[in-house]
C-alpha positions as CSV (number, residue, x, y, z in Angstrom):
1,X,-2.7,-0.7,5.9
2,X,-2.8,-2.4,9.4
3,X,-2.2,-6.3,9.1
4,X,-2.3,-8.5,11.8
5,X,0.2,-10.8,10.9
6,X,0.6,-14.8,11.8
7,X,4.1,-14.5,10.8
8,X,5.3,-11.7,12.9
9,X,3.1,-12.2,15.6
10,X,2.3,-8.7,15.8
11,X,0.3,-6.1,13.8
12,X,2.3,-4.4,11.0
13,X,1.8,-1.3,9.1
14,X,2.3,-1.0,5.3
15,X,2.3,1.8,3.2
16,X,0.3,1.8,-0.3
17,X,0.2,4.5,-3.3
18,X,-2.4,3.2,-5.3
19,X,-2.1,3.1,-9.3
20,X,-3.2,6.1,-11.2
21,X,-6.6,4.3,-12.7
22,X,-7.1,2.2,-9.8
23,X,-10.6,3.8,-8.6
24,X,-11.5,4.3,-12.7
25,X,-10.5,1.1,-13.7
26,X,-12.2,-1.6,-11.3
27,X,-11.4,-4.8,-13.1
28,X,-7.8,-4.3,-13.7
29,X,-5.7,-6.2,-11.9
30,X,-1.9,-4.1,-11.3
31,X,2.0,-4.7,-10.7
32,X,3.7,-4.1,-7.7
33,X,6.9,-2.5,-7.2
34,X,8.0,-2.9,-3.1
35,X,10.2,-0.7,-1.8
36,X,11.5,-1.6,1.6
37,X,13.2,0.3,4.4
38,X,16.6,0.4,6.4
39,X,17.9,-0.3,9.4
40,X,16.4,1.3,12.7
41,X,13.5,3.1,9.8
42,X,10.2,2.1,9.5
43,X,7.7,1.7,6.5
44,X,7.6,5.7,6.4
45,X,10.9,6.6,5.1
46,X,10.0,6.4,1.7
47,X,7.4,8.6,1.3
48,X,9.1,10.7,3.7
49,X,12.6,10.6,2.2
50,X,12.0,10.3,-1.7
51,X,9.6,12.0,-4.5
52,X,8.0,8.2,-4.5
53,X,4.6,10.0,-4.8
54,X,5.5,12.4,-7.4
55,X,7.3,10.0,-9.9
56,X,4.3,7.2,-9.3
57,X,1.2,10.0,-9.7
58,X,0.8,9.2,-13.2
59,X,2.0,5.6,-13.2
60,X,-0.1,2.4,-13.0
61,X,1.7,0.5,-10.6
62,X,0.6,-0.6,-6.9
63,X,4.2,0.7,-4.7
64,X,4.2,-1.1,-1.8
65,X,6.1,0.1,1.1
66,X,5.8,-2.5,3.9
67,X,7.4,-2.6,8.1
68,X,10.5,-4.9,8.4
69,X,10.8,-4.5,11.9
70,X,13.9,-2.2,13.5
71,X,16.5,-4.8,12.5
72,X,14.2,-7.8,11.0
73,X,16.8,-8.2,8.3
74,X,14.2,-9.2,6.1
75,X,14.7,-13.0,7.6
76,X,12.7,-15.5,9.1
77,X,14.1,-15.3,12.4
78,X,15.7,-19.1,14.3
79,X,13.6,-17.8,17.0
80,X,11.2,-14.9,16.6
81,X,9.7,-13.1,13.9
82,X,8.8,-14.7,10.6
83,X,9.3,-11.4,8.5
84,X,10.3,-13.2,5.3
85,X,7.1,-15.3,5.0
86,X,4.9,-11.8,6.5
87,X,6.7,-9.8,2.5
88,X,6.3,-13.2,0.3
89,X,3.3,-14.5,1.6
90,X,0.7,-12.8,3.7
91,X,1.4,-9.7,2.2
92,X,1.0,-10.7,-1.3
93,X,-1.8,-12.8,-1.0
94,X,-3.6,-9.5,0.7
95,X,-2.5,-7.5,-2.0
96,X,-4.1,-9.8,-4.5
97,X,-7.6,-10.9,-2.8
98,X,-7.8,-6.7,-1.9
99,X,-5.8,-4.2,-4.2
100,X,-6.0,-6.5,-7.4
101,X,-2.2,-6.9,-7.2
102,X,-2.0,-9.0,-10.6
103,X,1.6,-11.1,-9.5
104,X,3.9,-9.2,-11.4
105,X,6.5,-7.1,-9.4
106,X,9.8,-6.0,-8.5
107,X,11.4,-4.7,-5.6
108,X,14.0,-2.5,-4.0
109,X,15.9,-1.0,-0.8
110,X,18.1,0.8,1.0
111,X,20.5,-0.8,3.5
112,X,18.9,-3.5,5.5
113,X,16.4,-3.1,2.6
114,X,19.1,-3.6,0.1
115,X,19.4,-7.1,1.6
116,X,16.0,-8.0,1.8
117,X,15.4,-7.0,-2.3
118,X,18.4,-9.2,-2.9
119,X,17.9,-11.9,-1.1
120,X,14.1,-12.1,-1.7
121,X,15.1,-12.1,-5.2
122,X,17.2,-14.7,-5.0
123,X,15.5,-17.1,-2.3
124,X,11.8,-16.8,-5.0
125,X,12.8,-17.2,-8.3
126,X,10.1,-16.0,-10.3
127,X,8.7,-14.0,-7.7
128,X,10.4,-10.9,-9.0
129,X,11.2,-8.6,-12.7
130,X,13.7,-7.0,-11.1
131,X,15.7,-6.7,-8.0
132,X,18.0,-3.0,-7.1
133,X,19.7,-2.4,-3.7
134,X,20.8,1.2,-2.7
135,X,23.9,0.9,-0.2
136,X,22.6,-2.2,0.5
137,X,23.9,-4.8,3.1
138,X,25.2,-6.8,0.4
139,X,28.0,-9.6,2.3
140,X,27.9,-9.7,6.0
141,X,30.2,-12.1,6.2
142,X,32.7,-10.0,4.1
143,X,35.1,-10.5,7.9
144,X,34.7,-11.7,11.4
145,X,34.4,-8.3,12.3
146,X,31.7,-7.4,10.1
147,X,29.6,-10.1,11.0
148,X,30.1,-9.4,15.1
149,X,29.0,-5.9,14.0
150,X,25.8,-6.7,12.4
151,X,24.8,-8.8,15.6
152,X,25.8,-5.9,17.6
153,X,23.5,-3.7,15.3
154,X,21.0,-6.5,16.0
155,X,21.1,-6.1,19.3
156,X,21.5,-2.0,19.9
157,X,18.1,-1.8,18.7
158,X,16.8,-3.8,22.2
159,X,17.2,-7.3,20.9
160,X,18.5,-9.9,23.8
161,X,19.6,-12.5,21.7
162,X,21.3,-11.4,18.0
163,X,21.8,-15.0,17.3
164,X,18.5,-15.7,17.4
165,X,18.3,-13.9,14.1
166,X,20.7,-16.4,11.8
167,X,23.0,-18.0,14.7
168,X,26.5,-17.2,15.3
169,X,28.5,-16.9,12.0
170,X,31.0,-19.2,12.7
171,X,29.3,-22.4,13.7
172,X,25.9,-21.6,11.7
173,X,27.8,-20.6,8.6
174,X,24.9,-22.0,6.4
175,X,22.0,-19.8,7.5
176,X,24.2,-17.1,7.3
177,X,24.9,-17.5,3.7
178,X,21.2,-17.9,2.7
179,X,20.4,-15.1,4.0
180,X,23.9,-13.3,2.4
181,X,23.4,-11.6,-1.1
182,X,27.3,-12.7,-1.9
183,X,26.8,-16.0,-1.5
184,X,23.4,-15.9,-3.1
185,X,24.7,-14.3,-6.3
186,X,24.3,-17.2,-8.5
187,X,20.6,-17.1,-7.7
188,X,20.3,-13.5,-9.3
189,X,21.3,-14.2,-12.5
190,X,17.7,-14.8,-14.0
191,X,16.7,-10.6,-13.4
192,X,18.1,-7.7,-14.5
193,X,20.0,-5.9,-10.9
194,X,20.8,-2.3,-9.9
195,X,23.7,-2.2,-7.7
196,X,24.8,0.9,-6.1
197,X,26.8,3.0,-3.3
198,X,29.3,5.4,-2.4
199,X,32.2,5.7,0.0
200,X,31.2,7.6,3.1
201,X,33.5,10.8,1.8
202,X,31.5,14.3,1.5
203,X,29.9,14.2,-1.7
204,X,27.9,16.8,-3.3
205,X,24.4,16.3,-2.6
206,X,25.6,16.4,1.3
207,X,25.3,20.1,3.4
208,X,28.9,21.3,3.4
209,X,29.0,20.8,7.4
210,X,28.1,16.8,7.1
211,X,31.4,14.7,8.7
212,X,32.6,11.2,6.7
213,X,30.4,8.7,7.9
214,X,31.0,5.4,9.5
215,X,29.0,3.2,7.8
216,X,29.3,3.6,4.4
217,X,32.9,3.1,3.8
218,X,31.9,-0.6,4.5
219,X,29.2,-0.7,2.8
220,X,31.4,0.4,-0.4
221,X,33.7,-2.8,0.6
222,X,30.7,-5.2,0.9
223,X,29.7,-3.9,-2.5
224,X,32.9,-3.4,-4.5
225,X,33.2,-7.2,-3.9
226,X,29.5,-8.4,-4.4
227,X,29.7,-6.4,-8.1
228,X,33.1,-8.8,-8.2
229,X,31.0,-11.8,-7.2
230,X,28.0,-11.2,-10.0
231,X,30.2,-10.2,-12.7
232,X,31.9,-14.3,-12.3
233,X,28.2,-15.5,-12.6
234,X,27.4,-13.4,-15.3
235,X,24.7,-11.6,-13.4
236,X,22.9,-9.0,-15.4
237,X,24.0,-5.9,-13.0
238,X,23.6,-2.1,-13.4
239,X,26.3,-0.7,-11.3
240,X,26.7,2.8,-10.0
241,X,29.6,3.0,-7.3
242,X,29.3,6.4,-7.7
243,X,32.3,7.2,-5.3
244,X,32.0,10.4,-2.8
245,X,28.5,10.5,-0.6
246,X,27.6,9.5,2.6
247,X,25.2,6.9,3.7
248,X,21.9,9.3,3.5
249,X,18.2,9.4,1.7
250,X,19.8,12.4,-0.7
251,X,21.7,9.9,-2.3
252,X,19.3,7.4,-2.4
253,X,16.7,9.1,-3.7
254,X,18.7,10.2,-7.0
255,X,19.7,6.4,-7.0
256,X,16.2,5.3,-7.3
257,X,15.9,7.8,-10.4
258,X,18.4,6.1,-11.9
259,X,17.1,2.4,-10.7
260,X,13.5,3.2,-12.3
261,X,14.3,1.8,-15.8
262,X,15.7,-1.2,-14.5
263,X,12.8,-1.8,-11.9
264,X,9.8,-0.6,-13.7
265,X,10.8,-2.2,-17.4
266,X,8.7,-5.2,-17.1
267,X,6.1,-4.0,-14.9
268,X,4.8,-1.0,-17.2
269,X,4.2,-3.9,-19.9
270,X,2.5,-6.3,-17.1
């Protein structure tokens, strides 16, 4: 689909696999599962990275795949784009009047995506069965220097102001933590989570000439210590820090295999 979107301010594209009975059964009304992208990605990856297509042929569920800008950080921006209220509003209210989406869903990502799940999960109670994050962004304000890097990811993807995103971390600490899946854990403790990552080492879905990678050592860091975090608010997590493998689609593509119980538990029965 092409929505023009009030929220965004600018058309955005979403990716649909329809359920298996849609066309055969026009009265039935289905269960979403949205599945959103990374960082510097767009609504493609998933199809293009993942068997998505192949493990949903059969199934009755509506997989939503939806833009979240470059970095849109799944946010409503200070100043700018409104992509929060474009995934929980506009888009399910389309999904309902048009593809007979019946209000039951769940939802995952990778990365960047991995934040939006989370912290749509936690900011609409209700909203959501199920909630799974694949080397998500999971605590960026884990250090000073990991919050100055998100705003510098922010801005390397032509952005001219990062803080018009959530402010500066210091002296707008409180946006930042709504938007923070750490500091949100006690607002995930109503669904079921899937929680996983590795460490940036060579693991062994990765070609033998692929070099450690940069990013998701810190992502391991972020998650070791948001696990830490749900576990004190007795969170009901599934976690897989599965140790060696790099930040890449291999891995989270056998992740979302082993997220699919977790995710699509409630939503088979809906």
């Amino acid at each position: 689909m092409t929505i023009k979107s009030p929220a965004v301010g600018e058309r955005v594209q979403v990716g649909l696999l329809l359920p298996a009975h849609f066309q055969m059964q026009p009265k039935r009304r289905w269960p979403v599962l949205y599945l959103l992208h990374g960082c510097c990605d767009t609504y493609v990856s998933w199809s293009r990275s993942t068997d998505i297509e192949q493990i949903t042929r059969k199934s009755d569920l509506l997989v939503v795949m939806p833009d979240g800008g470059k970095v849109g950080f799944y946010s409503n921006w200070r100043s700018g784009p409104q992509w929060e209220t474009f995934h929980t509003q506009e888009l399910p209210q389309l999904l309902a009047s048009h593809y007979r989406a019946n209000g039951k869903a769940a939802i995952a990502g990778v990365s960047m995506g991995g934040l939006g799940a989370l912290g749509y999960a936690a900011r609409h109670p209700g909203m959501y069965s199920a909630a799974a994050s694949f080397s998500g962004i999971v605590h960026t304000r884990f250090s000073s220097d990991v919050s100055q890097g998100y705003l510098g990811l922010v801005s390397s993807q032509g952005t001219s102001d990062p803080l018009a995103l959530w402010g500066d971390p210091e002296a707008d600490a409180a946006t930042w933590k709504q938007h923070n899946p750490y500091d949100l854990a006690p607002q995930l403790t109503h669904i079921p989570l899937f929680i996983s990552a590795g460490n940036g080492d060579l693991g062994p879905l990765d070609e033998s000439d692929t070099l450690r990678d940069s990013i998701e050592p810190t992502v391991n860091a972020e998650n070791s210590k948001f696990v830490q975090r749900l576990r004190q608010v007795g969170a009901n997590a599934t976690v897989d820090l599965y140790g060696d493998g790099t930040h890449n689609w291999v891995y989270w593509q056998r992740e979302l295999h082993r997220a699919w119980p977790v995710l699509t538990n409630k939503l088979e029965s809906a």
